[in-house]
VOGU-372994 format. One record per residue (C-alpha): residue in three letters; x, y, z; residue number from 1. Coordinates in steps of 0.02 Angstrom, whole numbers, always signed. Layout:
N
+-----+--------+--------+--------+-----+
:  aa :      X :      Y :      Z :   i :
+-----+--------+--------+--------+-----+
: ALA :      X :      Y :      Z : NUM :
...
+-----+--------+--------+--------+-----+
***
This chain:
350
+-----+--------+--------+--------+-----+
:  aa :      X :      Y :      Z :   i :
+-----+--------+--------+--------+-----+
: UNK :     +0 :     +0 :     +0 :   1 :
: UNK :   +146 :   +108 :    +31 :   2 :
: UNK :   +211 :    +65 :   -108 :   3 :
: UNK :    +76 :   +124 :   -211 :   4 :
: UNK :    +40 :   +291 :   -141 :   5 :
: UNK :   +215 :   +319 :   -153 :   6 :
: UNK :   +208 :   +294 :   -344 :   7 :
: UNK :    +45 :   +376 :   -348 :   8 :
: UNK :   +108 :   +551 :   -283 :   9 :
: UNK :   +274 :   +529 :   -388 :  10 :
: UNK :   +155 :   +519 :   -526 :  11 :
: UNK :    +58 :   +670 :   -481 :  12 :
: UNK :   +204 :   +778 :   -436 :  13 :
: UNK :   +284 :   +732 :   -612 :  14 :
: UNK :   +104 :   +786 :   -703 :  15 :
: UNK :   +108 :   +945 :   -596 :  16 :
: UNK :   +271 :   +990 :   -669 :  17 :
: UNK :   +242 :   +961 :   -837 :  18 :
: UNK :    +75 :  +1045 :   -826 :  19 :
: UNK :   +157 :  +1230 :   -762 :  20 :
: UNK :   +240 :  +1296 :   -907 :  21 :
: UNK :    +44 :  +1258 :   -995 :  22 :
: UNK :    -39 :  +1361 :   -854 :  23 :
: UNK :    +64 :  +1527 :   -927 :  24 :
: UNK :    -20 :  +1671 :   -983 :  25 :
: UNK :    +20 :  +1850 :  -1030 :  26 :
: UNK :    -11 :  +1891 :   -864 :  27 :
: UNK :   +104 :  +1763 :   -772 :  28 :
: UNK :   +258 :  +1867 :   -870 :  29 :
: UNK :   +322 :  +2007 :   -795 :  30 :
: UNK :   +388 :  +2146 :   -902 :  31 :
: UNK :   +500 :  +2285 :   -841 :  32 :
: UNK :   +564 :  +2429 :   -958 :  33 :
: UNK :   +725 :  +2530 :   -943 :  34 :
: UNK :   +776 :  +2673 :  -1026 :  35 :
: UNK :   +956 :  +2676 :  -1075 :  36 :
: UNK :   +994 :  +2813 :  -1181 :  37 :
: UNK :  +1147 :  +2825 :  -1298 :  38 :
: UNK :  +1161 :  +2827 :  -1504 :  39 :
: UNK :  +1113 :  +2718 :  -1627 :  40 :
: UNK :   +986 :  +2601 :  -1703 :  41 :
: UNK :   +992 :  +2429 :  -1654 :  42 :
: UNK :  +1009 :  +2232 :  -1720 :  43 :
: UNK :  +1042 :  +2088 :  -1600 :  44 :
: UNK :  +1083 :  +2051 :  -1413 :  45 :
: UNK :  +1156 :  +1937 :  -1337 :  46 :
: UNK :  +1161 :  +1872 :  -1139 :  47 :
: UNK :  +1293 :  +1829 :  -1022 :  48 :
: UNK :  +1239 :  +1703 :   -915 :  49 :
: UNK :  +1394 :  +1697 :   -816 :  50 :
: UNK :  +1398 :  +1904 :   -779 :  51 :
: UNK :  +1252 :  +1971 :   -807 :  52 :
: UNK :  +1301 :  +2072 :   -946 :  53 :
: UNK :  +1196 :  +2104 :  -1096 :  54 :
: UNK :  +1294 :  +2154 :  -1269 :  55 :
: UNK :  +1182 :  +2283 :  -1376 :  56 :
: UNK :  +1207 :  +2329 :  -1541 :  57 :
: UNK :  +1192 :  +2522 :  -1587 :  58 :
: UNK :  +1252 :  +2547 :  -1758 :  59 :
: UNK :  +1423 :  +2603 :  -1727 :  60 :
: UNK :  +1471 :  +2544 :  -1550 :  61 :
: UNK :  +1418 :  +2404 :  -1429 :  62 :
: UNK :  +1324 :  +2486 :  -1271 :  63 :
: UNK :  +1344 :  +2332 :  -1126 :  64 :
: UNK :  +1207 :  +2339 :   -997 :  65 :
: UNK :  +1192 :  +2250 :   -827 :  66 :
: UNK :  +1037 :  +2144 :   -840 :  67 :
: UNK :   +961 :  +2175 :   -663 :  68 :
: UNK :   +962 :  +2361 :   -668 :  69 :
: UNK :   +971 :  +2408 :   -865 :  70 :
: UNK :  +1098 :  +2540 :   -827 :  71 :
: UNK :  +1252 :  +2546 :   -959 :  72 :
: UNK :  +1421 :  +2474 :   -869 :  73 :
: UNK :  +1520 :  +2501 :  -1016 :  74 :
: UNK :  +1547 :  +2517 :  -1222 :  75 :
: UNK :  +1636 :  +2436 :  -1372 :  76 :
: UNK :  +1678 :  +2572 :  -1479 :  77 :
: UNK :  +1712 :  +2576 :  -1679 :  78 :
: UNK :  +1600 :  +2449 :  -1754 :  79 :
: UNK :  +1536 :  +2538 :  -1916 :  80 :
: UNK :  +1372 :  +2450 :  -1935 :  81 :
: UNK :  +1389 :  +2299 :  -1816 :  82 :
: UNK :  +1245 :  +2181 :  -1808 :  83 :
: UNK :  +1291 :  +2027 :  -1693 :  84 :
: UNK :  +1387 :  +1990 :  -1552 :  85 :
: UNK :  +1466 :  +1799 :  -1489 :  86 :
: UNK :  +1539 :  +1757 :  -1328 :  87 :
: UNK :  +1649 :  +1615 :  -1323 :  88 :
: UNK :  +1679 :  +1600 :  -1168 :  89 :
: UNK :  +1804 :  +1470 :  -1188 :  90 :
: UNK :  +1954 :  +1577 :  -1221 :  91 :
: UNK :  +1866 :  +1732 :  -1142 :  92 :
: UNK :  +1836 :  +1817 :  -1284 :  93 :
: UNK :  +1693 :  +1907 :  -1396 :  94 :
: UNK :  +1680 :  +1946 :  -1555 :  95 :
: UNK :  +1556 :  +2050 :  -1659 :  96 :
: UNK :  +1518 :  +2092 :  -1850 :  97 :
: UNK :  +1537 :  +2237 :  -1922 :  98 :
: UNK :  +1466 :  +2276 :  -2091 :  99 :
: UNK :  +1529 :  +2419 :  -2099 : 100 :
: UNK :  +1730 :  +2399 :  -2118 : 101 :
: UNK :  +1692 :  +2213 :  -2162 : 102 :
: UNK :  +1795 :  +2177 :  -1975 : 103 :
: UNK :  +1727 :  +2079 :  -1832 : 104 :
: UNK :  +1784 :  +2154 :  -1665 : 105 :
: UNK :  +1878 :  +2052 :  -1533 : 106 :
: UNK :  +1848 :  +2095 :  -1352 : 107 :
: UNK :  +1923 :  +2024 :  -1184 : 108 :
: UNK :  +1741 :  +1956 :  -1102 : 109 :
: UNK :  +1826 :  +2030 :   -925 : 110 :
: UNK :  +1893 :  +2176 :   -943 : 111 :
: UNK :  +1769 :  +2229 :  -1107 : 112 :
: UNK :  +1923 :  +2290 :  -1195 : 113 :
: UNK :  +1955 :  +2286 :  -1395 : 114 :
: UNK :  +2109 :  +2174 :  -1415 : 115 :
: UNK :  +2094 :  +2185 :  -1626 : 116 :
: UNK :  +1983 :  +2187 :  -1781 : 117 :
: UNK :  +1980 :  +2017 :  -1881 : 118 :
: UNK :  +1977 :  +2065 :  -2087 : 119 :
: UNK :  +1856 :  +1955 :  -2138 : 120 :
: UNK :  +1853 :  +1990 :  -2304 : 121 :
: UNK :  +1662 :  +1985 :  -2309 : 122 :
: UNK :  +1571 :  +2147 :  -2340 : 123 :
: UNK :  +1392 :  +2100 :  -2258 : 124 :
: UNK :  +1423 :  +2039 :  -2110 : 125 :
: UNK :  +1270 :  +2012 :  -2017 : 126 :
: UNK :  +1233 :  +1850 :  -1892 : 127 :
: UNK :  +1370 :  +1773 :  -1775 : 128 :
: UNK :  +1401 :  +1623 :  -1685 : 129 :
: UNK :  +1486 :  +1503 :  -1584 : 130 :
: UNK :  +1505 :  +1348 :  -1617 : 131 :
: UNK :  +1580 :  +1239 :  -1447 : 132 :
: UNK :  +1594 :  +1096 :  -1525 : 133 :
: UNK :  +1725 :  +1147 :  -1629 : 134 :
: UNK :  +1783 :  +1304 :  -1520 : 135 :
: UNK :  +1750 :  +1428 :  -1661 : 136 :
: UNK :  +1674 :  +1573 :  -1705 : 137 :
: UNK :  +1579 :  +1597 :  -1838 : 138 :
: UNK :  +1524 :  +1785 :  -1937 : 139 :
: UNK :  +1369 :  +1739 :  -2057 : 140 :
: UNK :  +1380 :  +1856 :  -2216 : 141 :
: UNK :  +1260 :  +1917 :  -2335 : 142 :
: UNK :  +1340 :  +1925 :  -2513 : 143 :
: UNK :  +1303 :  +1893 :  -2715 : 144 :
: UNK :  +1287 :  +1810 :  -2790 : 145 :
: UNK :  +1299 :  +1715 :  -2632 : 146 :
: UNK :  +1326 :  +1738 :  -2434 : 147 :
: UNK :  +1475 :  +1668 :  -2327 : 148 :
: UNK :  +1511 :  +1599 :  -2163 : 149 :
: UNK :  +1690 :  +1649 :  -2095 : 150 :
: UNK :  +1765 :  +1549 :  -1966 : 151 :
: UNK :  +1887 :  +1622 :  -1832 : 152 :
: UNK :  +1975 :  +1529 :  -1690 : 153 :
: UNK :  +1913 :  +1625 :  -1548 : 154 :
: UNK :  +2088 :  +1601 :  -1462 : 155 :
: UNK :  +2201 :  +1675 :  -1591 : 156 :
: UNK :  +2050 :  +1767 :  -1681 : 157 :
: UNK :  +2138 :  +1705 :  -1842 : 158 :
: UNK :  +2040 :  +1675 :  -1994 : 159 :
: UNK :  +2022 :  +1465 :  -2019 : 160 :
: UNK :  +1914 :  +1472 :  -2175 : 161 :
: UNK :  +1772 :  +1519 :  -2277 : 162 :
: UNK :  +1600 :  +1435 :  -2309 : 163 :
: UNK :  +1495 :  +1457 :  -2487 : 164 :
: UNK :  +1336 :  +1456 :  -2442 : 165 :
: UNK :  +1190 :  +1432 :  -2558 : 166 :
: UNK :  +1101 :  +1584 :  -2532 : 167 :
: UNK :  +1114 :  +1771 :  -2530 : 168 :
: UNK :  +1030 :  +1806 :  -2362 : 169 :
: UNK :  +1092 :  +1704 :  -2243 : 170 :
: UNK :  +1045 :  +1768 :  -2060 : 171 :
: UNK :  +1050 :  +1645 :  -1884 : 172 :
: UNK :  +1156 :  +1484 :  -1864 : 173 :
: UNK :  +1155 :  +1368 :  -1717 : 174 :
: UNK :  +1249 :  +1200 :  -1681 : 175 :
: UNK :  +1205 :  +1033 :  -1649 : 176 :
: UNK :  +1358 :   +997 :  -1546 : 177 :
: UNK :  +1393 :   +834 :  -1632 : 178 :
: UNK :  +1467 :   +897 :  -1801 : 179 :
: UNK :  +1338 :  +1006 :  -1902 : 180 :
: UNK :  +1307 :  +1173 :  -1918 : 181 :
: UNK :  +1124 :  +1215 :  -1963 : 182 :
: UNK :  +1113 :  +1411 :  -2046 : 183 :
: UNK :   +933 :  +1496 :  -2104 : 184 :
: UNK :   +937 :  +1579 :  -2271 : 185 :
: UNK :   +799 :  +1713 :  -2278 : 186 :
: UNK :   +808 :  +1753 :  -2467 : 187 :
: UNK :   +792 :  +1546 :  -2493 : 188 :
: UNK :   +666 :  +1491 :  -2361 : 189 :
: UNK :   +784 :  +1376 :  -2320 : 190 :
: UNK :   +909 :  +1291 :  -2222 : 191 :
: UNK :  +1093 :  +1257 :  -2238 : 192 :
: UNK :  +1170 :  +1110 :  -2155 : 193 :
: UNK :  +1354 :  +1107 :  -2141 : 194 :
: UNK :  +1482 :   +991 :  -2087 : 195 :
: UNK :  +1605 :  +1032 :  -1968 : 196 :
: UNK :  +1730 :   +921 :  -2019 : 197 :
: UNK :  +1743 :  +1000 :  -2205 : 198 :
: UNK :  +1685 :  +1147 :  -2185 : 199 :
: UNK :  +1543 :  +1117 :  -2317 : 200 :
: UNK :  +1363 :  +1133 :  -2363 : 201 :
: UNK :  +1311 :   +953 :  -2388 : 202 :
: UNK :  +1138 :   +988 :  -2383 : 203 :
: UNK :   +975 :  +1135 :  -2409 : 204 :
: UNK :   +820 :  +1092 :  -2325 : 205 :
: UNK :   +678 :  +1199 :  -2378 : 206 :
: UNK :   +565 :  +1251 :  -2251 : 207 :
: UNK :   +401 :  +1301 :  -2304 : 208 :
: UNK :   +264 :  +1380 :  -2240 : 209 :
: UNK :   +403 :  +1464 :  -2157 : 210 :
: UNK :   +437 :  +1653 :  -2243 : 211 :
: UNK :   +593 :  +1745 :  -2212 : 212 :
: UNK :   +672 :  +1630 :  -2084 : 213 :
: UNK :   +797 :  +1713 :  -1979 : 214 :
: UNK :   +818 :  +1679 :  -1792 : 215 :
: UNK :   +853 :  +1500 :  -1769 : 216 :
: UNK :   +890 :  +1380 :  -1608 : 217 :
: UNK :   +900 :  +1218 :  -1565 : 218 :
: UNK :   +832 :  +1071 :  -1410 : 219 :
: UNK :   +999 :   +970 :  -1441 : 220 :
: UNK :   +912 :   +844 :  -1334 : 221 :
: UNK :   +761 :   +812 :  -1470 : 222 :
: UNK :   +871 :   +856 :  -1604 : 223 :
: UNK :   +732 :   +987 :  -1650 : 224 :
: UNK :   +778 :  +1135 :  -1732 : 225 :
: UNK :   +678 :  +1293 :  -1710 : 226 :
: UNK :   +654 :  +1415 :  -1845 : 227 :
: UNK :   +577 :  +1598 :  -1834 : 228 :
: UNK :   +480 :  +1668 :  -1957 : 229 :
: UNK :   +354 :  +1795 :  -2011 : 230 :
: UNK :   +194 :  +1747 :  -1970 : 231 :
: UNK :   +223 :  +1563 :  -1938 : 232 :
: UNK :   +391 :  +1492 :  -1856 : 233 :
: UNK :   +427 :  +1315 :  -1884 : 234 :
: UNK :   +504 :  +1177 :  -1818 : 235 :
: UNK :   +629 :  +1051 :  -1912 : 236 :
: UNK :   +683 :   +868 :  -1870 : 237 :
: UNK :   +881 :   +929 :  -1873 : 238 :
: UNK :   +921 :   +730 :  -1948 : 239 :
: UNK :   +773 :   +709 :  -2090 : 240 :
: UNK :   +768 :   +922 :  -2140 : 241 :
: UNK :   +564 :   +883 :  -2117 : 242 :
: UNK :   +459 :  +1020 :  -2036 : 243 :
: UNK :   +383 :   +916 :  -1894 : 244 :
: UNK :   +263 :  +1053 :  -1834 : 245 :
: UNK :   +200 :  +1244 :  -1857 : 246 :
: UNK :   +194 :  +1378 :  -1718 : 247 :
: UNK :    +68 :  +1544 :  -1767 : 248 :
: UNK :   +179 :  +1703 :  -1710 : 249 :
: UNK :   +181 :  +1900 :  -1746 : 250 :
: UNK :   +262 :  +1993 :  -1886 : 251 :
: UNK :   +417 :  +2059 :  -1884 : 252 :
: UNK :   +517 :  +1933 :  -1828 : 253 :
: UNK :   +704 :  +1944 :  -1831 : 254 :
: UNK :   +781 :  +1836 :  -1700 : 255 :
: UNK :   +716 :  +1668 :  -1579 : 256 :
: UNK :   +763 :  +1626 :  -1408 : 257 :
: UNK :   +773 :  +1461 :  -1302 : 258 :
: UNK :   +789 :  +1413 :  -1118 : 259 :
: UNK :   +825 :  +1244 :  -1124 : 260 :
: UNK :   +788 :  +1176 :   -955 : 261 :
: UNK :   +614 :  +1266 :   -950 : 262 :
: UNK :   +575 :  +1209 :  -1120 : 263 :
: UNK :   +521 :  +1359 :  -1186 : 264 :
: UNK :   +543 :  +1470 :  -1364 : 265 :
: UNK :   +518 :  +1660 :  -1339 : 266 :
: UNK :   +472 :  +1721 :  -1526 : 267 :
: UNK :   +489 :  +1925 :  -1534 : 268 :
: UNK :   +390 :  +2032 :  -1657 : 269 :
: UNK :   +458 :  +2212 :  -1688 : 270 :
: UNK :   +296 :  +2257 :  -1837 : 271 :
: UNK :   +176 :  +2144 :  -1687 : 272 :
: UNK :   +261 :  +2203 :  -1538 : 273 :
: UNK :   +238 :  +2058 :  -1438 : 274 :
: UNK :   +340 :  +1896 :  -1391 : 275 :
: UNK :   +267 :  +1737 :  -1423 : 276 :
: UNK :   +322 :  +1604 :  -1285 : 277 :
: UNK :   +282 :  +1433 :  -1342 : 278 :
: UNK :   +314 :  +1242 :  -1217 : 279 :
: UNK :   +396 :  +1118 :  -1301 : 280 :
: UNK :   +282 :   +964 :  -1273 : 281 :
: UNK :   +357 :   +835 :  -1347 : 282 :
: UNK :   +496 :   +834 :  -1498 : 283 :
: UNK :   +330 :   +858 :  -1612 : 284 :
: UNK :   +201 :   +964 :  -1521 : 285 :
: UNK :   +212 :  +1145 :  -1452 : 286 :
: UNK :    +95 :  +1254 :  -1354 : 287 :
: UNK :    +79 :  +1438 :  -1365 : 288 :
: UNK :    +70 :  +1487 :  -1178 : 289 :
: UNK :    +75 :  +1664 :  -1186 : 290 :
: UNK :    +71 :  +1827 :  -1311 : 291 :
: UNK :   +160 :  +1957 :  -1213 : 292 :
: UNK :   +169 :  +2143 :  -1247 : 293 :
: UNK :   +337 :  +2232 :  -1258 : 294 :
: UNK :   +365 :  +2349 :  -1391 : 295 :
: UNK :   +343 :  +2402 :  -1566 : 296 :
: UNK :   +528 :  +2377 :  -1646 : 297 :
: UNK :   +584 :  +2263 :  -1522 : 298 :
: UNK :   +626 :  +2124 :  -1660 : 299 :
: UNK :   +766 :  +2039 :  -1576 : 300 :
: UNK :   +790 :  +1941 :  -1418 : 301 :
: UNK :   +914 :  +1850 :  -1307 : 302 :
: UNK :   +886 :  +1725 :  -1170 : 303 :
: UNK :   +987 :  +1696 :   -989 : 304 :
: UNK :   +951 :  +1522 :   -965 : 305 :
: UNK :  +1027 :  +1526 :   -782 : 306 :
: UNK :   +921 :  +1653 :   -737 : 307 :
: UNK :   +753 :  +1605 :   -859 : 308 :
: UNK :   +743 :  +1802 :   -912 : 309 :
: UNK :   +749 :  +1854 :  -1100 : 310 :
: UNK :   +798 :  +2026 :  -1144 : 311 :
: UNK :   +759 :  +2136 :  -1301 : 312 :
: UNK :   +799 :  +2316 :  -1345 : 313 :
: UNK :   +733 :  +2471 :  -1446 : 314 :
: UNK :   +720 :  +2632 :  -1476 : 315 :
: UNK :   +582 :  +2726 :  -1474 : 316 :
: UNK :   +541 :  +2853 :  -1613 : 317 :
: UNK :   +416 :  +3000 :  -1657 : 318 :
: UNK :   +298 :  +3009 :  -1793 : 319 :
: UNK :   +363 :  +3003 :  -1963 : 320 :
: UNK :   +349 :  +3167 :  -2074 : 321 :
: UNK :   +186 :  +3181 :  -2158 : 322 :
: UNK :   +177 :  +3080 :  -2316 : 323 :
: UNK :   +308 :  +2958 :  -2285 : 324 :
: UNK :   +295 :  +2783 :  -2390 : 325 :
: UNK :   +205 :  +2647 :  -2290 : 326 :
: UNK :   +345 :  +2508 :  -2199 : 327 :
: UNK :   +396 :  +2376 :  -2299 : 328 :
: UNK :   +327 :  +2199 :  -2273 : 329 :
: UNK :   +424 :  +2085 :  -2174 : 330 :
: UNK :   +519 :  +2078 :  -2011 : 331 :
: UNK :   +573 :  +2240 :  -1986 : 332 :
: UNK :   +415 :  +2345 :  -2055 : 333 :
: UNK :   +564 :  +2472 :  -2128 : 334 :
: UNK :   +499 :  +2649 :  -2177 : 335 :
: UNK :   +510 :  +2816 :  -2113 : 336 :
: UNK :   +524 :  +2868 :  -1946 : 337 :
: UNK :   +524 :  +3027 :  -1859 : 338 :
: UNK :   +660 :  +3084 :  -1713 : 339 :
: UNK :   +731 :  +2948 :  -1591 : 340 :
: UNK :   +636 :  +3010 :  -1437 : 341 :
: UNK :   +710 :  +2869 :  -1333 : 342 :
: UNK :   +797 :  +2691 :  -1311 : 343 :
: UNK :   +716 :  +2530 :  -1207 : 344 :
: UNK :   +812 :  +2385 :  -1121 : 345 :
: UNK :   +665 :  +2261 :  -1092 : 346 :
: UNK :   +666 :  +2129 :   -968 : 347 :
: UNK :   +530 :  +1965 :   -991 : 348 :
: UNK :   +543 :  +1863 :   -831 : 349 :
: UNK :   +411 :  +1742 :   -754 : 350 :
+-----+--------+--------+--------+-----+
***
């Protein structure tokens, strides 16, 4: 008899926890808003689990902001039109990519000082990554008539090689920790597999319904890879290239986050300017638990997975002069805009 109630509440405690993350609403989230200030537009972000440091992009320097508090705590400077920043925290180093000098910026993670700009040769540098499987670095290039990866040692910040990709707009990659390299390709609908051991694109999953995919993650333990899109994000079987299920999301959407041990993808929507958080079920079925508000622009996201928080940024800007041309479609909603009347460091905790 023991026995059995003994199995019977391990049984109910283990339904109770799977059941929480489907309980979440929009009101379970809390958001918190912090006004930074400083110069320049904005592209990706990326989290520091281990300091509590958030890297933001602002067109022409890297503005670093304590998590907690959203106050600046220092500043990368001379990165003509950087986009992305990776930590690899194995050597202690970051690296970002600037499109403007065709350079990626090396950093010391500690002190936040520039140690050198790596030539990349590539002149539309966009996405970055890290691969720690391989302990590299990877800058993910737009080009014609088609986009590159560069890799760079993260130790040395030497140069190792350069991928040909099959498309022109390449944007996220992510790992699979066993040998492949998975990259989205926005212009293509697409995804690029490569192999670690070459260097090489052995293979270009299409991904349809997905449009424009461009933020991308992965559950290595599923061997699911998640794909963010306009509209509808979608999920790929990272082994067959088959999209195993769909996932309805805002518009605008230039960047996906994960938090592994919560199962739990936060979709961001600068056009919708909300986050979609979705469960992971099982390797095959997802759950939208919660539409949360943040901000119109806020497009890109990154998540602390020690602390389950995800961060996005924006500014904030005026009307736009009187007869300015609709946005375009697609994840940014591009057009005119009036004055910057402000900058937002946004915090998404539950």
């Amino acid at each position: 008899m023991l026995q059995a109630r003994l199995m019977a509440r391990h049984f109910l405690v283990s339904l109770t926890l799977f059941a929480v993350p489907r309980t979440l609403s929009a009101q379970t989230f809390k958001v918190e808003k912090f006004t930074t200030g400083g110069d320049g537009g904005t592209d990706y972000l990326t989290a520091d689990p281990k300091t509590g440091r958030v890297y933001v992009s602002r067109g022409t320097h890297v503005m670093i902001v304590d998590q907690a508090t959203g106050k600046v705590i220092g500043d990368i400077p001379d990165t003509p039109r950087v986009h992305g920043i990776a930590l690899a925290q194995s050597s202690g180093h970051g690296f970002t990519t600037n499109g403007g000098d065709s350079t990626s910026t090396m950093f010391d993670l500690g002190s936040m000082a520039v140690i050198k700009k790596v030539h990349t040769g590539a002149s539309g540098l966009d996405g970055i990554m890290y691969d720690d499987a391989t302990d590299k670095v990877l800058t993910i290039d737009h080009g014609r008539p088609t986009g590159t990866a560069v890799v760079i040692d993260p130790k040395s910040g030497d140069v190792v090689t350069r991928i040909e990709l099959t498309g022109d707009g390449p944007e996220g990659g992510v790992s699979d920790g066993k040998g492949r390299i998975f990259i989205n390709l926005e212009d293509k609908n697409a995804i690029d597999v490569i192999d670690t051991k070459t260097w090489k694109v052995v293979a270009t999953w299409p991904i349809a319904p997905c449009d424009g995919p461009t933020g991308i993650a992965m559950d290595r333990t599923t061997n699911r890879i998640f794909a963010g899109c306009s509209k509808t994000s979608v999920v790929v079987d990272a082994t067959s290239g088959k999209v195993v299920a769909q996932i309805p999301n805002g518009e605008g959407v230039d960047a996906l986050g994960w938090d592994q041990s919560q199962k739990l993808i936060y979709i961001p929507a600068g056009r919708s300017g909300n986050v979609t958080v979705v469960h992971e079920d099982s390797p095959d079925k997802y759950t939208v638990v919660a539409t949360v508000p943040t901000m119109a622009g806020a497009k890109t996201i990154a998540v602390d997975e020690t602390r389950h928080v995800a961060y996005l940024f924006t500014p904030e800007y005026g009307p736009p002069p009187a007869n300015a041309p609709a946005p375009e479609p697609g994840r940014g909603g591009r057009g005119q805009r009036g004055p910057m009347i402000g900058t937002w460091f946004i915090r998404v905790s539950h």
